[in-house]
N, C-alpha and C positions, 0 to 999 in steps of 0.2 A: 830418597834423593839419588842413590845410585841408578834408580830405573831409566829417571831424567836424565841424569847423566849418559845412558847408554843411547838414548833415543837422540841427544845432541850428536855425539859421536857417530852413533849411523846416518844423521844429517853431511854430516860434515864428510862423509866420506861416500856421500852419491854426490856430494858438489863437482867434482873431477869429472864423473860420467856426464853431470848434467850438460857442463860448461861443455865438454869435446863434442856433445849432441848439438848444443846451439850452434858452435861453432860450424859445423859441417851442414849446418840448415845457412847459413851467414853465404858461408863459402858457394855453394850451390847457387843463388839467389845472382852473388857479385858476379859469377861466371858468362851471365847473358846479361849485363848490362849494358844498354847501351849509353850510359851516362859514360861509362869510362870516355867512349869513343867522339866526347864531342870536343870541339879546338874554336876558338874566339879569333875572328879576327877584326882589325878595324875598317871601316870603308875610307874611301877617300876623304881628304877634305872637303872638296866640293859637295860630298854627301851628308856631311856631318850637321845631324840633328833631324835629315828631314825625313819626314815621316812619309814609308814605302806601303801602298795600298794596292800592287799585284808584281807578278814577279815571273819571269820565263827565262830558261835555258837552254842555250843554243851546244849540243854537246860536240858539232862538226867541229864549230872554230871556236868555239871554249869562251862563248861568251854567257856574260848573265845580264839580263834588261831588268831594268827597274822602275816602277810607276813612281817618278819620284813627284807628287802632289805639291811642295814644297814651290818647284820653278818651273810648272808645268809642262813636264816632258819627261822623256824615256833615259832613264843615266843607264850607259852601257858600261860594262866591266871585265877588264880581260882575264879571265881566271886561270892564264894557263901555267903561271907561275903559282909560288907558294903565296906570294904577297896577292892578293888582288889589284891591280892597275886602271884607275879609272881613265877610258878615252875620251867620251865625251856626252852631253845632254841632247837628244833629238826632242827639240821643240815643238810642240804637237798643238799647240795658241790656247789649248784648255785640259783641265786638268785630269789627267789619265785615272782610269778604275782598274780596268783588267786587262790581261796581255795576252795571247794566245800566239805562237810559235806557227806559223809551216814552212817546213827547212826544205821539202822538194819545191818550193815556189821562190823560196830567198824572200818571204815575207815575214814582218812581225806587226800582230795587228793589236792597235790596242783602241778598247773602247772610253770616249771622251766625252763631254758633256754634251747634249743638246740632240739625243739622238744619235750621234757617228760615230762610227769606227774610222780611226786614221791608217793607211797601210804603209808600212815603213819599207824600205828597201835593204835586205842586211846582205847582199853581190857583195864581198870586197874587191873586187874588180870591178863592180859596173860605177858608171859615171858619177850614181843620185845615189851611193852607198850611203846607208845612215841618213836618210832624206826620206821627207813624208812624200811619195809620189802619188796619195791618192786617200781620198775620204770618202766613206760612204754612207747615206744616210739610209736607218735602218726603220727608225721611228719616231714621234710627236716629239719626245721630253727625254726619253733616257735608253741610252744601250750599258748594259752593264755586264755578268759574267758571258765566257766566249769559251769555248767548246771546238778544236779541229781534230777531224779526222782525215788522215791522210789515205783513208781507202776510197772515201766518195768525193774526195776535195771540197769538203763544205765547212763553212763556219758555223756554227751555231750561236746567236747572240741572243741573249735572253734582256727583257725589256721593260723588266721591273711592273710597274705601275700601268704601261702600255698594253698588258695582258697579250703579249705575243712572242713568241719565238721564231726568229728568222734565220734564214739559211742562207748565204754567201756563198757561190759559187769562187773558190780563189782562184781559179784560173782565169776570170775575167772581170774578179771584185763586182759580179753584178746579183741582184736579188734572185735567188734560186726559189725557194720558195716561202709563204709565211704561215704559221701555224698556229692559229687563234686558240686560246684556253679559256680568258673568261674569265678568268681570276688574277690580281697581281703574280706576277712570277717568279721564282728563286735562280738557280742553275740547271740549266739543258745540259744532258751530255748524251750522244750517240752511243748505239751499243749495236756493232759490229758483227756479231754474234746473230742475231734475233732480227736487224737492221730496222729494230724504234729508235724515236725518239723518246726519252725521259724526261722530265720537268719536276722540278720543286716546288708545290704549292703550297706557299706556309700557311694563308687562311684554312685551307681544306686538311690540314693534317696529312698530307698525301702525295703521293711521286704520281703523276700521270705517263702513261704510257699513248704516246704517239704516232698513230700510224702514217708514216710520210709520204704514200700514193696519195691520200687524199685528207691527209691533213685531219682525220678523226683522232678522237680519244675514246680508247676501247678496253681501258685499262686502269682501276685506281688503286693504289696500292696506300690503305692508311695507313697511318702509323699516330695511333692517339696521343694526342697531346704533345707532341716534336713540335708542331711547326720547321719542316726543314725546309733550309735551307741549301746550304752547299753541297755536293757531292760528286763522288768518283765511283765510276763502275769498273769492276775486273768482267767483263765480257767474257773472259773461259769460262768464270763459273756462275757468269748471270747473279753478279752480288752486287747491288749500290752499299755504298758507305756513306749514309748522312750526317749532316749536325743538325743537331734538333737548340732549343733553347739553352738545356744545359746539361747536354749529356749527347752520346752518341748512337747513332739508330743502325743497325746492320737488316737490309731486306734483300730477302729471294727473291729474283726477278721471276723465278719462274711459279713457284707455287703460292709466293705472297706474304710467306712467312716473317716475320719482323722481332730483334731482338733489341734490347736497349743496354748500355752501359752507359756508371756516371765516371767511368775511373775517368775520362778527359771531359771537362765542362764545355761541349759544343764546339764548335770551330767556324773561326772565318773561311779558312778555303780548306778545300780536301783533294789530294790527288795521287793517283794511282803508277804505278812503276812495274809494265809486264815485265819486264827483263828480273828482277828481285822479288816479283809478285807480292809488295808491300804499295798498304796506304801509308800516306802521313799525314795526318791533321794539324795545322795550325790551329793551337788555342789560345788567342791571345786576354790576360787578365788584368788583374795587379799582378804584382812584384811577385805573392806567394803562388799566386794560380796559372801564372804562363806556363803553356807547355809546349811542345810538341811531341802529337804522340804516334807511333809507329805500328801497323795494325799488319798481319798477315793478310794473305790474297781471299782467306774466305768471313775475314773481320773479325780476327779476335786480336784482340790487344793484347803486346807482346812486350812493351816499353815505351816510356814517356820520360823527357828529358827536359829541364826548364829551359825557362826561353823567356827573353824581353817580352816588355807588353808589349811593345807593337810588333811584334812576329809575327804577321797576320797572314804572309805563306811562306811553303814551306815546297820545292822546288827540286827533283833527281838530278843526277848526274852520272850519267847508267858510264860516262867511259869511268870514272873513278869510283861509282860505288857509293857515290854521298848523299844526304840531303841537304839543301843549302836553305837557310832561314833565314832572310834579311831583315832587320829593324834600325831604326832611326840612331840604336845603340850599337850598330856594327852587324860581322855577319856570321852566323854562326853555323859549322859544320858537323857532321853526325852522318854514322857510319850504320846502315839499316840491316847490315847483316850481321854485323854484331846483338840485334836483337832476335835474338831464337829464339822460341819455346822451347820450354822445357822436354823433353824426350818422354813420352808416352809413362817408362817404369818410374819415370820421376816426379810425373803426376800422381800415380797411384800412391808411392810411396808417401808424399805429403799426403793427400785424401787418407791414407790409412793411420797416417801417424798421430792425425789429431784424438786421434781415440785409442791407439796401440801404447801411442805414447806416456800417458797418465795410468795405464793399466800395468805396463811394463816399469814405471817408476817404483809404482806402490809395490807390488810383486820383489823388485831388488832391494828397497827398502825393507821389507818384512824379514826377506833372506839375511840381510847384513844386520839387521837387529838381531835374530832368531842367533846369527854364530857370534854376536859378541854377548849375548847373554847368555849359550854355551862356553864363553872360556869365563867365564865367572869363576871365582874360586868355589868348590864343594865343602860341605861338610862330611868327614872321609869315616865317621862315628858309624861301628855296626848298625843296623838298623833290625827292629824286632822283628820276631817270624811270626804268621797265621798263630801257631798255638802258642804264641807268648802275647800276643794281642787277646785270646783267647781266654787266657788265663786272667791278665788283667780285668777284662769285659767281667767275668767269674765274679770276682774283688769287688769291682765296684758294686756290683747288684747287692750280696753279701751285707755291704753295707746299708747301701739304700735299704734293704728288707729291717735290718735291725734300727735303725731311723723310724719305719714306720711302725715297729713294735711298741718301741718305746713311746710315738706316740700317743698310742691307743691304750697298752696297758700300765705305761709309765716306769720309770728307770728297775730294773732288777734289783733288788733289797739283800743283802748277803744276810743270812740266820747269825743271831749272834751266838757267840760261845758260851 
């Protein structure tokens, strides 16, 4: 019982090391959270309950547009205050899908049922500020995600079921050009860099790459079993960020390469922020699985924050630094640089510790066993030498021989007198 007892005791006194061990893995961990860094606010009344299906921010005049589906039109929001201030609803006659921003044109286009894109005027000086000044019809039945680059002045409006991707000229809102695929389509976006066009084909498993002198595709980039959908490209480094069904897909524009994580289950929209060189996917679920989650400029996932179901995007704000996630439950902010990776020695150190660290337990356990059963009390009684062992050895044989004498010739008989 006392050995039990010594091996409880060495238990009991690695619990101190253990616990300061977890702790400073805990601590590590909390340090690049970006969960500390997100703040709840409410929307307006006017906005309250309806459910927001795209979303764009204006960071000149601190505004955020909202596809508010609910009362058919665009709810604008002043965010330059702490409170958010709602101004007003632009009435668009049908019900808004996606938003797309160009702040050198003072337009905000957002695409609407039936084929069109409506172009809103956001001049706060011009006359038709906050007014639809112009619709454009892009396709049969549906215009849906929208894509601007302010280096070629084009919109890109992807057309769902229509199998095509059209290009807007914003300088004169008229058809630049269109670029047949073949397949229903997901989200176009430009990539700057390489100056394709990209496409999500979910039937095909695959990003198509598009050349826009003449409207070829010279490019398929799979990615088995995604079906993607949404995505953001970082152009410096030729990386799309997709959402696949349920999980997320990172591919090399340039060699084709493709990797998948399930830490976010897919996302409604995905979009890219050069100034911070972070993605952020909206993932909207149930209750337990909303996220949004926050990905570095070459796609690795860096932190994930819950989020309303309907969080469905998720929107920068390069003068403050934030992301802004709107849902029909308010609006929620989150600070993208508060999500760091961990520093290089700090990677290694976890990768080393899952196996250092169970070796290194048993090793201090051994040690702290081994010194408390050195202060065990001795027994301090001389102990015999080689030739007293020797002697004894002598003794017993001694006997053992006269045992087998006696066996064999039988006990010794004393002569009587």
């Amino acid at each position: 019982m006392k050995a039990a007892g010594s091996i409880v005791g060495a238990i009991v006194a690695l619990g101190g090391p253990l616990l300061a061990g977890l702790g400073a893995v805990a601590m590590l961990g909390a340090c690049a959270s970006c969960q500390s860094t997100v703040r709840e606010a409410s929307l307006p009344p006017a906005l309250a309950g309806a459910p927001i299906d795209g979303a764009a921010f204006d960071a000149r005049d601190r505004r955020l547009y909202l596809a508010d589906t609910k009362n058919h039109g665009i709810a604008v929001i002043d965010m330059a205050s702490a409170t958010p201030q709602y101004i007003r609803t632009v009435n668009v006659t049908k019900t808004p899908i996606e938003l797309a921003l160009a702040p050198e044109e003072n337009r905000l286009y957002a695409s609407i049922g039936g084929g069109t894109v409506a172009v809103i005027d956001t001049l706060a000086t011009s006359s038709s500020y906050l007014q639809v000044v112009a619709q454009i019809a892009v396709a049969p039945t549906t215009a849906d995600w929208l894509d601007y680059d302010a280096g070629t002045h084009l919109l890109l409006v992807s057309t769902g079921n229509d199998r095509q991707v059209v290009a807007v000229n914003t300088r004169n809102n008229g058809i630049y050009a269109v670029y047949p695929i073949g397949l229903p389509v997901g989200q176009a976006r430009y990539d700057s860099r390489d100056g394709f066009v990209y496409v999500t084909v979910p039937s095909a498993d695959a990003i198509y790459q598009v050349r826009t002198d003449d409207a070829m595709v010279t490019r398929k980039f799979v990615v088995k079993g995604c079906r993607p959908v949404a995505m953001a490209i970082n152009a410096a480094d030729n990386r799309a960020l997709v959402s696949c069904r349920s999980s997320i897909g990172v591919v090399d524009l340039q060699s084709g390469a493709s990797t998948v994580t399930r830490s976010v289950a897919g996302a409604d929209s995905i979009t890219y922020d050069r100034v911070s060189d972070r993605f952020a996917a909206a993932s909207p679920h149930d209750a337990q699985d909303s996220a949004i989650g926050v990905f570095s400029g070459n796609g690795e996932l860096i932190g994930a924050v819950a989020a309303s179901p309907n969080s469905s995007h998720a929107v920068f704000d390069g003068g403050r630094g934030l992301i802004y996630a709107p849902s029909a439950a308010g609006l929620l902010s989150l600070n993208p640089a508060a999500c760091t990776p961990p520093p290089d020695w700090a990677r290694f150190a976890g990768g080393v510790s899952v196996f250092a660290a169970p070796l290194a337990l048993a090793a201090l356990f051994l040690f702290l066993y081994a010194r408390r059963m050195d202060g065990r009390p001795r027994d301090r009684r001389p102990q015999p030498t080689f030739t007293d062992l020797q002697k004894e050895d002598l003794a017993h044989e001694r006997e053992r021989m006269r045992a087998l004498e006696d066996s064999i010739f039988g006990p010794e008989i004393s002569p009587e007198p």
